[in-house]
C-alpha positions, 0 to 999 in steps of 0.5 A: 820805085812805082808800084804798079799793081798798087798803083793801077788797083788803087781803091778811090772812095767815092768823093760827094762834093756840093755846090752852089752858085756861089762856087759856080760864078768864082768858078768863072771869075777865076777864069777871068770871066766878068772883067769887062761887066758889059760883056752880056755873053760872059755876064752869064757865067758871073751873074746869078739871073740865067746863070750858065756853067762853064762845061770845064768847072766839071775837071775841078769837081769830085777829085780825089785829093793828093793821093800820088803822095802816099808812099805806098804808090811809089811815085815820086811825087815831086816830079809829077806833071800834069799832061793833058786834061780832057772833059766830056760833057754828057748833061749840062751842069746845074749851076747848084747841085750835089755830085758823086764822083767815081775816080779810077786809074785805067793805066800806067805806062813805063817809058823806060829808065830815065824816061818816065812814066804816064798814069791815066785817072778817069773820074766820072760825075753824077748828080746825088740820086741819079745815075745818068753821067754828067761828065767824064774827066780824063787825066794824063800825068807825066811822072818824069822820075818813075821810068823802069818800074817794069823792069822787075817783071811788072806789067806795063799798059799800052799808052794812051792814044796821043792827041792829033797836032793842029792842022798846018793851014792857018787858023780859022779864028784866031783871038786874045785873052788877058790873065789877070795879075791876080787871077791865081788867087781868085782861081784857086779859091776854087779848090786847088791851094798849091802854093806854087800859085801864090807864095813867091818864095815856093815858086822861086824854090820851084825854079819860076820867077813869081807864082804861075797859073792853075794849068787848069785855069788856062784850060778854062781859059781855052773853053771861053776861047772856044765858046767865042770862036764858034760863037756859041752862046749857050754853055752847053754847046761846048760837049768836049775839049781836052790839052795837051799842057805844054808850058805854064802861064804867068798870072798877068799873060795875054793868051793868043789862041788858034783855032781851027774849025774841021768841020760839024762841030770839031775844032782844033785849039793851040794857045800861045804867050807871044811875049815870051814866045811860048805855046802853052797849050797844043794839041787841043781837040773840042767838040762845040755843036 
């Protein structure tokens, strides 16, 4: 069972990461950026001459490795899912840098036996040698067997506050993005090895038919979405946007996006698979300025 106190005390030592533009332009062609090389506004993110950052390349940066896995957390770690992702960008990034990144679990929510768990883990970056916030990631897991631990007398935090549905009215913009069939090994190259997003076997054991997408690729996915609809042509103009993951992609899908502009510079976002008539991000909120 859950170990709350254990869980919510959790000590992350600080991760310092280095990289180069090297890992900045992968970074973007896992995203499937540079597929068309005459593209001149997605040729920014892949070519080193004025080279830019894609803002989500921040939710891959500094992160604590698997630590769900030890036994002494409690946590069934085969049943965990990614939730929502959320990334706030405070300093743009540099295309090459070294950063420090602090990660700490600010709660955990019991739904109930049988309903699962939330855990909140907030990871804030840094350049080496300064303290001014470069970014702050959010993630929601979706512990679905952890339901109950507060049960034994255990405390349980107040919920996270949910992301706002999209709005009704039609969508302001609307747009397609195709996947790759290979983008998961390219996008993977990035940091995250699971091999649920490369070995075929793993995802037949897994219950999918072939391999699925990073949900953190389609996140970035959603960030070039964005850039496009609120023609932005700088990086840095996308300061937030956080998802609510809703199904997976298979590498090879054309990605459907709705997006809303609310005014200044909020936006709304849901992205659809027509082919399957899956949503596989909803709920989404950004800031483009």
């Amino acid at each position: 069972m859950l170990d709350y106190q254990c869980v919510k005390n959790w000590s992350f030592p600080e991760v310092v990461q280095s990289y180069g533009i090297r890992d900045t332009m992968l970074y973007a062609l896992g995203l499937g950026m540079g597929t068309d090389p005459l593209n001149e506004a997605e040729l920014a993110f892949v070519y080193e001459d004025r080279l830019q950052v894609v803002p989500t390349m921040a939710a891959v940066l500094g992160s604590p490795g698997p630590w769900m896995r030890d036994p002494r957390s409690g946590i069934d770690y085969s049943k965990l899912v990614h939730g929502e992702q959320a990334v706030k960008i405070c300093k743009p990034l540099p295309a090459a840098t070294i950063v420090v990144a602090t990660n700490r679990v600010v709660s955990v929510t019991d739904k109930g036996a049988g309903k699962g768990a939330i855990l909140v883990v907030v990871r804030e970056l840094r350049e080496q040698g300064y303290d001014e916030l470069l970014a702050e990631c959010r993630q929601t897991y979706f512990l679905r067997a952890d339901g109950g631990f507060s049960a034994n007398g255990s405390p349980s935090d107040p919920g996270p506050a949910s992301l706002p549905p999209v709005p009704e009215r039609a969508p302001d913009v609307e747009l397609s993005l195709a996947t790759l069939p290979g983008q998961a090994l390219i996008y993977r190259l990035s940091g995250d090895y699971n091999p649920l997003h490369a070995d075929p076997a793993v995802a037949k054991a897994a219950g999918f038919d072939r391999p699925i997408l990073h949900g953190l690729c389609t996140y970035g996915v959603a960030a070039r979405a964005l850039l496009k609809a609120a023609g932005a042509t700088l990086a840095e103009q996308l300061r937030e946007i956080a998802v609510r993951f809703t199904a997976p992609v298979y590498p090879g899908e054309i990605l459907r996006f709705e997006c809303w502009h609310q005014g200044g510079g909020e936006w709304r976002l849901r992205a659809h698979v027509d082919a399957r008539g899956a949503v596989v991000l909803n709920n989404g909120l950004a800031r483009v300025e």
